[in-house]
C-alpha positions as CSV (number, residue, x, y, z in Angstrom):
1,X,154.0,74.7,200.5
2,X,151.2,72.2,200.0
3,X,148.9,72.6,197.1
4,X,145.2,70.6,197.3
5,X,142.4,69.6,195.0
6,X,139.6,71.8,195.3
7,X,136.4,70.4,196.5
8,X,133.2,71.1,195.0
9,X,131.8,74.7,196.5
10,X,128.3,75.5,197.6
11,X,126.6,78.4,200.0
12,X,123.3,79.6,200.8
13,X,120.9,82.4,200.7
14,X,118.2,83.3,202.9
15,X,115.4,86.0,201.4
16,X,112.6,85.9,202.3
17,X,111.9,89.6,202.2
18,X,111.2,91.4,198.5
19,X,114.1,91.2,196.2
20,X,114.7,95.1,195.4
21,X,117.2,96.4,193.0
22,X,119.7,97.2,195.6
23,X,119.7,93.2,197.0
24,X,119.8,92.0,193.7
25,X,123.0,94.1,193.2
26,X,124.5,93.1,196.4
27,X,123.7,89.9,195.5
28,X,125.0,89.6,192.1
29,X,128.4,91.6,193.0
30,X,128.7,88.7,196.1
31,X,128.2,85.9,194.0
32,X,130.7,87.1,191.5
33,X,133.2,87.1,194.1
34,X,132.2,83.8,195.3
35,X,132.4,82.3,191.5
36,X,136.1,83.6,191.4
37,X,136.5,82.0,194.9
38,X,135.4,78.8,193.1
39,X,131.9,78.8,194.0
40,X,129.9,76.0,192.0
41,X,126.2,76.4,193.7
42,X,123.8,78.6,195.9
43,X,121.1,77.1,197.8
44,X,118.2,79.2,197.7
45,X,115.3,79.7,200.3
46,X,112.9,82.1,199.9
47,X,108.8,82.2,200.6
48,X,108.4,84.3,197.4
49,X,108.6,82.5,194.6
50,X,109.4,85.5,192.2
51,X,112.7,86.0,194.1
52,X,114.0,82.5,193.7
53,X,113.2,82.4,190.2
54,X,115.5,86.0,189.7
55,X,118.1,84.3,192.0
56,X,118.0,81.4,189.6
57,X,118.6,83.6,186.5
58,X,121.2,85.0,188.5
59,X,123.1,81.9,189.5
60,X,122.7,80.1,185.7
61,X,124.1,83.8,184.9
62,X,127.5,83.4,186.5
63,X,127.6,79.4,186.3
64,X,126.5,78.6,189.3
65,X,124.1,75.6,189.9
66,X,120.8,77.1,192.0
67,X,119.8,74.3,194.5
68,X,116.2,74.8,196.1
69,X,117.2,75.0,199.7
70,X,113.7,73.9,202.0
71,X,112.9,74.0,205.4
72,X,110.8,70.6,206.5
73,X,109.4,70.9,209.8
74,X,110.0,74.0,211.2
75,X,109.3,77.7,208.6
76,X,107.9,75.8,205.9
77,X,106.9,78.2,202.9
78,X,103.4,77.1,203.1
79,X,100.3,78.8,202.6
80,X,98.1,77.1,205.3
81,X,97.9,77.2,209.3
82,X,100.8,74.7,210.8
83,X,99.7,75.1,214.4
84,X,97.7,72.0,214.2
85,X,100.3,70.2,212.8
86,X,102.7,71.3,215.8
87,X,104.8,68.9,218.0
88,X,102.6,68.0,221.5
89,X,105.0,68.8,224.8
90,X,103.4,67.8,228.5
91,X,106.2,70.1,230.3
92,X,105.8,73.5,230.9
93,X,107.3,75.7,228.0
94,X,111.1,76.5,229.8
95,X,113.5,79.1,228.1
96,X,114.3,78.9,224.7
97,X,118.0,80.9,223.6
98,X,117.0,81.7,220.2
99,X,117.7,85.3,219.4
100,X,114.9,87.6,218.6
101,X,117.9,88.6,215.4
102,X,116.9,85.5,214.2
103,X,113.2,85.3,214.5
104,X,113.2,88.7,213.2
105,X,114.6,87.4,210.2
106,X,111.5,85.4,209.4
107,X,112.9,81.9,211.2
108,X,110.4,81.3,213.8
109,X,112.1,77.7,214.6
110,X,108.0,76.5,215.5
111,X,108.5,72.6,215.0
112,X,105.8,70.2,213.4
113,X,105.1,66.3,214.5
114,X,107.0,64.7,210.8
115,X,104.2,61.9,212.0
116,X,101.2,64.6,211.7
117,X,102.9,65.9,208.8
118,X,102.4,63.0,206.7
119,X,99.1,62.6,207.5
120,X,98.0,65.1,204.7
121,X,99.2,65.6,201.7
122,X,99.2,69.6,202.3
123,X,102.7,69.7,203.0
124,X,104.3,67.5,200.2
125,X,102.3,69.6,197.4
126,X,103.5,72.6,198.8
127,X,107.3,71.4,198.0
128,X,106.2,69.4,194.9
129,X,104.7,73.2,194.0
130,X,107.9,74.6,195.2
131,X,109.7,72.3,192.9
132,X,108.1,73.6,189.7
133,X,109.0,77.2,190.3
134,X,112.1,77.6,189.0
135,X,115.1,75.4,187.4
136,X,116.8,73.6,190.2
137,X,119.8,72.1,189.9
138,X,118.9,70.1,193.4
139,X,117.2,70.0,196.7
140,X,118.9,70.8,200.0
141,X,116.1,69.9,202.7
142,X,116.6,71.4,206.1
143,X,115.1,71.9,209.5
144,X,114.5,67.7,209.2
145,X,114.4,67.1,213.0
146,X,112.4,67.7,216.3
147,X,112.9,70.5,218.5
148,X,116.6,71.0,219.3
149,X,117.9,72.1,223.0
150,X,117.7,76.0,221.5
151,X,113.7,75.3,221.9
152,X,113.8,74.4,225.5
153,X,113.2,71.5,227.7
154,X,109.5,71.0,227.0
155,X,110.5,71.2,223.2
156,X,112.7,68.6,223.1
157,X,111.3,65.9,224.9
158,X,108.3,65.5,222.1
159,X,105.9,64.7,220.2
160,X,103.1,63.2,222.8
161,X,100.1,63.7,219.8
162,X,98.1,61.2,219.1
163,X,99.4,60.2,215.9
164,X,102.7,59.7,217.3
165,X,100.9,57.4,220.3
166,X,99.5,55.5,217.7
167,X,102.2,55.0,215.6
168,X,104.2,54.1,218.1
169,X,101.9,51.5,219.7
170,X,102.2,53.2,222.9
171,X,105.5,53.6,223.2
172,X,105.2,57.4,223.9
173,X,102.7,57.0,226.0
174,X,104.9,54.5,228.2
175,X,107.8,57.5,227.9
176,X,105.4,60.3,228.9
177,X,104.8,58.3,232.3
178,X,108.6,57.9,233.3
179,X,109.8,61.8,232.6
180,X,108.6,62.9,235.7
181,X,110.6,60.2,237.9
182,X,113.6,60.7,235.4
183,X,113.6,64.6,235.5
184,X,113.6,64.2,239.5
185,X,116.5,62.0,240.0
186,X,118.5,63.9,238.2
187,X,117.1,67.1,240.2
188,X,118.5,65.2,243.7
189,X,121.7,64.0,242.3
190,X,124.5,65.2,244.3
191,X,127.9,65.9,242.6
192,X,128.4,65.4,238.8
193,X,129.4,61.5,238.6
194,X,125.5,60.7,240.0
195,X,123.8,63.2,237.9
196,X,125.8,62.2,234.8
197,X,124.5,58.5,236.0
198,X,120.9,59.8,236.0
199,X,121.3,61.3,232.4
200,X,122.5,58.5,231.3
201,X,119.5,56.5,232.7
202,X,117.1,58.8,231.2
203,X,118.7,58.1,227.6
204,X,118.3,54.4,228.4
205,X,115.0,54.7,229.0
206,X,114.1,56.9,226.5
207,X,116.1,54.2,223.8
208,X,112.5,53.0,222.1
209,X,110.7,56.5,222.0
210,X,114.0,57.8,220.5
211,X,114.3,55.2,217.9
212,X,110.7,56.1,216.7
213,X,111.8,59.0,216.6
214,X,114.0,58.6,214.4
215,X,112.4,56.6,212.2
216,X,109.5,59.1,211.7
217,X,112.0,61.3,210.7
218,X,113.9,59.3,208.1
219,X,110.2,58.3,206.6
220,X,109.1,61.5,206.0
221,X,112.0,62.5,204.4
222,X,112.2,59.3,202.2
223,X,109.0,61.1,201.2
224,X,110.9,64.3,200.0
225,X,113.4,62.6,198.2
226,X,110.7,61.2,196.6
227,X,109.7,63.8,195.1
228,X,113.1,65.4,193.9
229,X,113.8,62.1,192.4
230,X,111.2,62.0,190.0
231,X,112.5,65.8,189.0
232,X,115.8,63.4,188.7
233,X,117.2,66.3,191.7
234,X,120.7,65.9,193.3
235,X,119.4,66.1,196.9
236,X,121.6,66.9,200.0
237,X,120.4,67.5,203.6
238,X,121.4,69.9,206.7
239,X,122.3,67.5,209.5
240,X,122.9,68.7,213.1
241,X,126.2,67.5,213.8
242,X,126.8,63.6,215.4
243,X,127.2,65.0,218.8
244,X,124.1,66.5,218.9
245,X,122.3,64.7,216.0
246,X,120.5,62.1,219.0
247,X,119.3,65.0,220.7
248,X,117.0,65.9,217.8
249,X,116.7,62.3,216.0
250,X,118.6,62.6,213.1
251,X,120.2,59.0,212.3
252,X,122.9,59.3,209.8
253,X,122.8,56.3,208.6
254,X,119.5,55.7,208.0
255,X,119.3,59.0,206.3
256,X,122.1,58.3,204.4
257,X,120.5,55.8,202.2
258,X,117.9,58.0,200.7
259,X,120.6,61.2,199.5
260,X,123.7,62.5,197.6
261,X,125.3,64.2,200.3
262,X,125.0,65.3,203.8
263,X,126.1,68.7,205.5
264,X,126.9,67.9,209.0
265,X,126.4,72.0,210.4
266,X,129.7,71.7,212.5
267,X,129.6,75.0,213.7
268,X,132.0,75.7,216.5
269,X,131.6,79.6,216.6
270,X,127.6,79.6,216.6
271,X,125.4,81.5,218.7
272,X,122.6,80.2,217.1
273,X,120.4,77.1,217.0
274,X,122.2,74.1,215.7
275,X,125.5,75.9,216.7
276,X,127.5,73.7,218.7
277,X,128.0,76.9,221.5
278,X,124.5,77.6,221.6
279,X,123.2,74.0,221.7
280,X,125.8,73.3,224.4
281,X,125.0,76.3,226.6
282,X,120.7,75.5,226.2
283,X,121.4,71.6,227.1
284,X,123.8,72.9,230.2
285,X,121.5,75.7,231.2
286,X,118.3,73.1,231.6
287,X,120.4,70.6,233.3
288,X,121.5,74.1,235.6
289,X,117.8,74.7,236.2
290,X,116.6,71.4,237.2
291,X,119.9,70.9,239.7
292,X,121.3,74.1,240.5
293,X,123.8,72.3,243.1
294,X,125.8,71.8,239.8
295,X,128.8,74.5,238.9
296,X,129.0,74.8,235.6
297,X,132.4,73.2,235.4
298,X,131.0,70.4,236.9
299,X,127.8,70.6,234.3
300,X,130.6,71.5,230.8
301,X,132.5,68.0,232.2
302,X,129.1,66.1,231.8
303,X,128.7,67.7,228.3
304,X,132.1,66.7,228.0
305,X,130.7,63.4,228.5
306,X,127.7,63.3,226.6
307,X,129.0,64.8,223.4
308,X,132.7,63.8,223.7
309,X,133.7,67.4,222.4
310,X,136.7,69.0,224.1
311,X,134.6,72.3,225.6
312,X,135.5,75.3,227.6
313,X,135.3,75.5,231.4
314,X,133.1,78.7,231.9
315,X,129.1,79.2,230.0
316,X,131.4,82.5,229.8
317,X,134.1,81.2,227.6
318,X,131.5,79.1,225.4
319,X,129.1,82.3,225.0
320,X,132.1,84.4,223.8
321,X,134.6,81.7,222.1
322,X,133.1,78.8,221.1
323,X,134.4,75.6,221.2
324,X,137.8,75.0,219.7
325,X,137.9,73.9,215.9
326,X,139.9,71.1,216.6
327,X,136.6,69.8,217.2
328,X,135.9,70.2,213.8
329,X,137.5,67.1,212.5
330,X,136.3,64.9,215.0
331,X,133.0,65.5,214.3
332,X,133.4,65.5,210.3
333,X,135.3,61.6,211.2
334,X,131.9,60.8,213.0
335,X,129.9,61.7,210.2
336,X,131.9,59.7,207.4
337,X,131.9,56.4,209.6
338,X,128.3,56.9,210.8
339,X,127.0,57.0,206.8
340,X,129.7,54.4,205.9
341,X,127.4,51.7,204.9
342,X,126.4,53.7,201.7
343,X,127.8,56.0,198.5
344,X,126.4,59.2,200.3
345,X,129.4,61.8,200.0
346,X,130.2,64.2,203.6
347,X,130.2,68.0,202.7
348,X,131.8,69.8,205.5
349,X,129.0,72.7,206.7
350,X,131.0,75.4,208.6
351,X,130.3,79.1,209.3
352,X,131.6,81.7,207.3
353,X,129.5,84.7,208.3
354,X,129.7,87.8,210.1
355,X,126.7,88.3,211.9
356,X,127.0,89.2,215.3
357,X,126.1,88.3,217.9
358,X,125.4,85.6,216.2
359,X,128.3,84.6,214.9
360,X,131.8,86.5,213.7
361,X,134.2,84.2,212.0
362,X,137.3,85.8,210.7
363,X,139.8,84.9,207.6
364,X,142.2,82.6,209.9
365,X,138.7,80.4,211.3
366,X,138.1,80.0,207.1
367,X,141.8,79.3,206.8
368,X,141.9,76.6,209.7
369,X,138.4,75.2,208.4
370,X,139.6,74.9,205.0
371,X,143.0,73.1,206.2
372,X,141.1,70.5,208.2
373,X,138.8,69.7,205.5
374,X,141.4,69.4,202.9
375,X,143.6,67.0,205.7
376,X,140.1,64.6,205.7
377,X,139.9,64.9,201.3
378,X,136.4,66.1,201.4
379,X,134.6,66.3,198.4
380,X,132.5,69.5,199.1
381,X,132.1,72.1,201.5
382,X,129.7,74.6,202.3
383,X,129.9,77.9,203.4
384,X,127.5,78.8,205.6
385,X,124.9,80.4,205.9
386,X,124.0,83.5,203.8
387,X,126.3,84.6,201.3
388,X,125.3,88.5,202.2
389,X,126.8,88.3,205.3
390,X,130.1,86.4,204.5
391,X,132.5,89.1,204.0
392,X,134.8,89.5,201.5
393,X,138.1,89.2,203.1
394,X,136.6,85.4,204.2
395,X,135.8,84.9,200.4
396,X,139.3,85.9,199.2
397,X,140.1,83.4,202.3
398,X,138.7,80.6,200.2
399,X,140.0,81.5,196.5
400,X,143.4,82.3,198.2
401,X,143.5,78.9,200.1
402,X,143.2,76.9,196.5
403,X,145.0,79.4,194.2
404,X,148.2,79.3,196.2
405,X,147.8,76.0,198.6
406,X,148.3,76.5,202.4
């Protein structure tokens, strides 16, 4: 038998309905469990402020540090109309694969232009606001991206505003010109080896609007961590994972300077947006619907490709499996060597919920998630995403794993 350190612990809670007597219960009995399991903090979002600062109480209650968990650019808890402030798209809106369970639950997953964001100071007194509520522990900022392949074609080839044209001197004004062209050589590529060529063109050409992509992204953040700094804040951040991190301009190491830790959201059981099954499926269904010459064999090989994960061969098998976990590690050993160049520590983010149909993760997924993690000597993991809906056989998963070794 071998026997490991234990890492430091956190999860998360979503509320952002009103905190009645039973939740609280349900909460408080989940988060006792959790602190035997060896929980050491919650991160929090809610949109009413009196239930974060009872969850608070809570968490100091059973020594657990609360961490204000905050949504960036898509949900934010503010008070004002976004719409203005939303990402431009010049396709036609194509099919998004975000569940109406998930929208229901108050995630709308509407994204705003982080270049029109900055341009008032609206949206940073919110959080400053936000900040003063209750007594943080830290910040864990979220939803710090553009549109995802969950959104939809027209979603994630963005922002075309005006801000983002002048900001970029033109640069996505020059991109919005060559889509077209790009989208149609891919549409008349026959067999997989030429339409992976056209993909691959398209990224090239898209390299500058990308990078400024990027780089609005890691400003407006610096802007956040700003602000939890002078609160002197331990500040992490939700991170799609490397594979898909490009598709929605989240540069690790650039990020990486400004925060304590990153959570790459590795989540190989997922139907859900930034789960690695549902982001696969959405990025091969649009390349399906602009060339449906493809099989999707032929269209998982070019994901295959792309990402450099080791998927399934059916949409089928990728709905209803998931992607193997030995995925898992590869992706955590992208994540440590693409924040290498500074002190920020790598939390593993992996799902420990059952939600169907969502996602269903049993005791033996925790079991192999927790062996991987301890083989790479991670400092932290987090268990994600809403500690009501991780059950308790999966919590006794955890404690077990590090009581007794594996």
């Amino acid at each position: 038998m071998s026997f490991c350190r234990r890492p430091w612990i956190a999860s998360q809670i979503l509320l952002n309905e009103e905190l009645s007597k039973e939740t609280e219960r349900v909460i408080i009995s989940k988060l006792g469990k959790m602190k035997a399991a060896g929980l050491d903090a919650l991160m929090i979002w809610s949109d009413r402020p009196e239930s974060s600062q009872r969850i608070v109480r809570i968490c100091r209650e059973n020594g657990v540090s609360p961490y204000l968990w905050y949504p960036v650019l898509a949900d934010a808890p503010v008070k004002f109309e976004t719409l203005p402030f939303e990402v431009v798209k010049i396709l036609e809106q194509g099919e998004s694969q975000i569940l109406d369970s998930q929208r229901s639950g108050g995630e709308e997953f509407e994204f705003l232009c982080p270049n029109k964001a900055r341009t008032t100071g609206d949206f940073l007194k919110t959080f400053k606001e936000t900040l003063e509520t209750a007594d943080f522990s830290g910040v864990f900022l979220d939803r710090i991206r553009f549109p995802s392949p969950a959104n939809g074609l027209a979603d994630i080839l963005t922002c075309f505003c005006e801000t983002c044209t002048r900001e970029s001197k033109n640069v996505t004004e020059k991109f919005r010109y060559e889509i077209q062209g790009l989208l149609n050589s891919l549409a008349v590529s026959d067999g997989k080896d030429k339409a992976m060529a056209a993909i691959s063109n398209t990224i090239e050409a898209a390299s500058q609007f990308l990078s400024f992509r990027k780089a609005s992204v890691a400003k407006l953040v610096s802007e956040y961590v700003s602000l939890a700094r002078n609160r002197d804040l331990d500040v992490g951040i939700d991170l799609f994972t490397p594979a898909l991190s490009d598709f929605v301009s989240q540069d690790y190491s650039a990020l990486a300077r400004h925060v304590d830790w990153i959570k790459p959201m590795v989540y190989c059981k997922t139907m859900g947006p930034a789960g690695l099954p549902m982001e696969l499926l959405s990025l091969g269904k649009i390349i399906q619907r602009i060339n449906g010459r493809l099989s999707e064999e032929e269209i998982l090989w070019i994901l295959e490709e792309l990402t450099g994960l080791s998927l399934p061969r059916s949409f089928k098998n990728l709905i209803y499996e998931g992607i193997d976990l030995g995925n898992f590690r590869l992706e955590i050993d992208r994540a440590i060597y693409r924040a290498k160049d500074s002190k920020t520590r790598i939390f593993a983010g992996f799902e420990a919920v059952d939600f169907p149909p969502i996602c269903t993760v049993d005791s033996a997924d925790i079991r192999r998630y927790l062996e991987l993690s301890t083989e790479m000597d991670l400092g932290g993991i987090v268990l994600s995403w809403d500690i009501r809906r991780i059950p308790d056989e999966n919590i006794e998963a955890v404690g077990g794993f590090f009581e007794r070794g594996y």
